[in-house]
N, C-alpha and C positions, 0 to 999 in steps of 0.2 A: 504494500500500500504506500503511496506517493503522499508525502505530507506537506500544507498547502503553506510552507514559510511567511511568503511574501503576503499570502493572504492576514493568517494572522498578525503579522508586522504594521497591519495596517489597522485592523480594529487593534491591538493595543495602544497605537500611538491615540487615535479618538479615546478610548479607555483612561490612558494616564490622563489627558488635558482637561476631558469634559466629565469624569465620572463624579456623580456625587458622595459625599458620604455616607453610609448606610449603617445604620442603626442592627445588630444582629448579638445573640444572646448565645448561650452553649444551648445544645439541644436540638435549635434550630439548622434545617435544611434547606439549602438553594440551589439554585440554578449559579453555577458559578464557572465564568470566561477562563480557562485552564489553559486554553489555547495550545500550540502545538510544539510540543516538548522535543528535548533532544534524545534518544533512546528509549528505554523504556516505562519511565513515566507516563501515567494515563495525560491522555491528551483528551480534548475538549473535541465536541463535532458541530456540526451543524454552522449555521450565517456566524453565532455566538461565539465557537471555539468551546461550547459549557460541557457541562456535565453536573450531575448533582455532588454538593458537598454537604458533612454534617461539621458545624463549627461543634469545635470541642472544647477551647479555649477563649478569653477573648485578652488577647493582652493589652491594649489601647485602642485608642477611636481610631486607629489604622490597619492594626493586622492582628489576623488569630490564629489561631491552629486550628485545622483541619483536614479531615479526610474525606479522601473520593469513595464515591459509590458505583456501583456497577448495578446494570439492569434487568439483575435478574441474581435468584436464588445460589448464592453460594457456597459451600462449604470447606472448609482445611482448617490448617495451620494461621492463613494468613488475611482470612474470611470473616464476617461476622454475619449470618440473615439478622434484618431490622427490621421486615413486614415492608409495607410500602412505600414507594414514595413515587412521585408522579406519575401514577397509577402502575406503577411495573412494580414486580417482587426489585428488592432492593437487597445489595448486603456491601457492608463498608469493606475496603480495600484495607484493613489494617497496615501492610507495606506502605500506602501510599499517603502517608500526612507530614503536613507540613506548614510551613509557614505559609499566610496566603492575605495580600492586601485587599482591604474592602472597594477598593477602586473594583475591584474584579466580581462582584456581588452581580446577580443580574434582576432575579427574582425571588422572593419566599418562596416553599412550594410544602412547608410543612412542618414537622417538630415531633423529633424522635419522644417515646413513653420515656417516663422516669426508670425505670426500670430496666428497660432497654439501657437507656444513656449510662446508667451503671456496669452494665454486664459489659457495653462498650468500651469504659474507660478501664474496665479491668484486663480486658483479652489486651487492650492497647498496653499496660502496665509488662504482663505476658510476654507480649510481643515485642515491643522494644529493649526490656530489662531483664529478660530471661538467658 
């Protein structure tokens, strides 16, 4: 698969200059412009470059932590199923979290149970410090 550089080059530059601040809490899931990475990092699809993320962290009114999701029902090591989220079975990428500025927020699209978000920050605990 041919990954569209130039393309997202371009909605990042409108991203940096025009984005607004966004309001986002732990829990909460978006639609978020990941755009098109170098190797194996989940990359974004669509006009957007997104993909859904769950913030996990929020460290300032500019960036937080978080992880990507994938569209559909996962399981391993490096998986977590979370039930839904933009209407597709949903499960977080544990590998894949990281730091992520709010410029790149696109849309709400939802907000992980409490209980979930726990079981989440524990496999993440698991997963990184194990």
């Amino acid at each position: 698969m041919e990954k569209n550089f130039d393309g997202w080059n371009l909605n990042k530059q409108t991203r940096n200059s025009g984005a607004p601040k966004v309001f986002r809490h732990p829990r909460e899931i978006w639609w978020c412009a990941l755009g098109v990475n170098i190797g194996f990092k989940q990359d974004g699809t669509g006009r957007n470059f997104d993909r859904p993320v769950v913030v996990i962290r929020r460290f300032n009114e500019n960036i937080f932590f978080g992880a990507a999701l994938t569209g559909r029902r996962r399981e391993g090591t490096f998986y977590l199923p979370v039930g839904s989220a933009a209407d597709r079975e949903a499960s977080v990428i544990l590998s894949q979290v990281r730091i992520i500025d709010t410029k790149r927020l696109v849309r709400k699209i939802g907000i992980l149970d409490e209980e979930i978000f726990e079981k989440l920050k524990n496999a993440l605990m698991r997963t990184l410090f194990d």
